[in-house]
TISE-994230 format. One record per residue (C-alpha): residue number from 1; residue in one letter; y, z, x. Coordinates in nm, 3 decimals. Layout:
BEGIN
RONU num residu       v       w       u
RONU NUM      A       Y       Z       X
...
//
This chain:
BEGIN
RONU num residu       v       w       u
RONU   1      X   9.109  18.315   5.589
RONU   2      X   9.302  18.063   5.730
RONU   3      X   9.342  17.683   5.594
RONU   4      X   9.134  17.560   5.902
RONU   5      X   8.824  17.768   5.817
RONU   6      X   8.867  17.658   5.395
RONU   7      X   8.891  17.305   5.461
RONU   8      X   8.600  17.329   5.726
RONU   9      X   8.354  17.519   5.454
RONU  10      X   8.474  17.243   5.165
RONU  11      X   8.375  16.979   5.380
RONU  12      X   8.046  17.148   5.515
RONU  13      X   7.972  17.178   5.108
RONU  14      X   8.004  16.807   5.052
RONU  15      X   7.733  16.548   5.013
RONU  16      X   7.868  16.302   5.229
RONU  17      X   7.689  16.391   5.564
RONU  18      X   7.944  16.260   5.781
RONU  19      X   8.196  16.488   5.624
RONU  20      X   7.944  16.798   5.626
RONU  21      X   7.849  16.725   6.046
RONU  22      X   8.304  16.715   6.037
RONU  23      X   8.318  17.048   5.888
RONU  24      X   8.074  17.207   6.105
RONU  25      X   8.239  17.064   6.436
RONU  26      X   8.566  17.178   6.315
RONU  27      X   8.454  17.519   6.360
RONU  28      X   8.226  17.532   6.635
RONU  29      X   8.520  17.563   6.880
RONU  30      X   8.709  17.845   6.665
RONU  31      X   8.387  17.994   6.570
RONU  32      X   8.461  18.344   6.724
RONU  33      X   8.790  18.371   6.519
RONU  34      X   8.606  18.332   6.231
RONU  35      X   8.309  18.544   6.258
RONU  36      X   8.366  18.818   5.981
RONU  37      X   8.407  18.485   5.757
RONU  38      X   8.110  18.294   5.883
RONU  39      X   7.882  18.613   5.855
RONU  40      X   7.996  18.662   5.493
RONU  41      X   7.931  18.277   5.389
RONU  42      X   7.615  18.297   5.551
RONU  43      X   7.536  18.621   5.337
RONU  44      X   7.645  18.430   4.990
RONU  45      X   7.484  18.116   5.041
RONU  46      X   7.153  18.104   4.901
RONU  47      X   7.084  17.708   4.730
RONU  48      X   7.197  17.496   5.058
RONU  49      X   6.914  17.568   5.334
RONU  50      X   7.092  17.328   5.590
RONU  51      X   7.453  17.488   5.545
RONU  52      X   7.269  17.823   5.575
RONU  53      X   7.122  17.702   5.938
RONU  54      X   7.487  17.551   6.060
RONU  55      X   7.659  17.880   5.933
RONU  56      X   7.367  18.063   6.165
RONU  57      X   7.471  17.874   6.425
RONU  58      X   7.850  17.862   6.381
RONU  59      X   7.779  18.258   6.382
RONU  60      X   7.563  18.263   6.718
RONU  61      X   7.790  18.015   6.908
RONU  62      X   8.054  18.288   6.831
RONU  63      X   7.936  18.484   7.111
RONU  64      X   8.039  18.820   6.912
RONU  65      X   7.905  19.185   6.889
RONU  66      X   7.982  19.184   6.547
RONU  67      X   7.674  18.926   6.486
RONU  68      X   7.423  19.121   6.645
RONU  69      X   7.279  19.235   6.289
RONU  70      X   7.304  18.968   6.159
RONU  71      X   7.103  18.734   6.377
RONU  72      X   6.841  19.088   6.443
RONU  73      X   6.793  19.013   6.089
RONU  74      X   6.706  18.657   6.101
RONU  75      X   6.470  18.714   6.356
RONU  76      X   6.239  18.836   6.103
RONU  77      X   6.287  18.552   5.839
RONU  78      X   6.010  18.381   5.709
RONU  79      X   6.209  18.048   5.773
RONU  80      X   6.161  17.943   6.121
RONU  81      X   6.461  17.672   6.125
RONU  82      X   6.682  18.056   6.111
RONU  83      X   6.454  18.235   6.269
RONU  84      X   6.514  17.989   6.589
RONU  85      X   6.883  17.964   6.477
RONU  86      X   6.898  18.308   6.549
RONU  87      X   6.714  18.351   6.902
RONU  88      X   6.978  18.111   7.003
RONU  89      X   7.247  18.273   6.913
RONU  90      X   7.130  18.646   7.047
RONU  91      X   7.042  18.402   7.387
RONU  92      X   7.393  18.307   7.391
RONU  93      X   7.538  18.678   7.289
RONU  94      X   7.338  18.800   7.607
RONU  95      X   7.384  19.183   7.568
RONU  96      X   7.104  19.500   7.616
RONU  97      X   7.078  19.515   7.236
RONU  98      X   7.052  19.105   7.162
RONU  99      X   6.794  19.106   7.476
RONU 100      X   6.640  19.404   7.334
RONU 101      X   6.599  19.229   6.988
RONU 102      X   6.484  18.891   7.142
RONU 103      X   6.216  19.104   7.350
RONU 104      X   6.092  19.274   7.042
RONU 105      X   6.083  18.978   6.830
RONU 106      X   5.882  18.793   7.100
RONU 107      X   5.621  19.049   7.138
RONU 108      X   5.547  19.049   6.733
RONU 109      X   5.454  18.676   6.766
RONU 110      X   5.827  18.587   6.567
RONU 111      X   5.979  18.368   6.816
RONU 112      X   5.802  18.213   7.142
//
C-alpha cells in the first residue's frame, strides 16, 4: 500500500467534506493501481454509506478484470446508490462477462 493510497483513505474518512471530495480525487486517476486495495476497503467498510459508494466508484473507474465480482455483486444490492455505482463501473469495464452481468441484471428489473 503505498503512502498515496493511505493518505487518500485518511482523508476520504474525515468529516470535513472538502477533505473527503480531496481524498477521493486523489485516487480517481491512480485508481487502477490500487484496485486489490480499493476492493478490500470497500469489503471492510460497513458504518460510512457515502465512502462505501466513492470506494464503488474508485473501483469501477479502475477499468479492471479483477472488479468484475465485485461490482456483479453489487448489482444485486438492495441499495440502489451501489447498485447504480456498480452498472457504471461494469459500463466502463466493457467486457462479455460485465455486459453479460449488466444484461442479466437489467432483465430482473435491478438496474434500468
Amino acid at each position: 500500500m503505498t503512502h498515496r493510497f493511505r493518505e487518500a483513505m485518511r482523508l476520504m474518512r474525515t468529516r470535513d467534506p472538502q477533505r473527503r471530495e480531496d481524498g477521493f480525487h486523489q485516487l480517481l486517476p491512480h485508481a487502477a493501481e490500487h484496485v486489490d486495495e480499493l476492493i478490500e476497503e470497500f469489503e471492510q467498510e460497513q458504518d460510512d454509506h457515502g465512502l462505501r459508494c466513492w470506494l464503488l466508484e474508485l473501483i469501477g473507474a479502475a477499468r479492471s478484470p479483477a472488479a468484475l465480482p465485485t461490482l456483479g455483486a453489487q448489482l444485486n444490492s438492495p441499495d440502489e446508490s451501489l447498485r447504480l455505482r456498480a452498472a457504471a463501473g461494469l459500463t466502463e469495464l466493457d467486457t462479455p462477462e460485465a455486459r453479460t452481468l449488466l444484461w442479466k441484471a437489467r432483465a430482473n428489473g435491478m438496474i434500468t
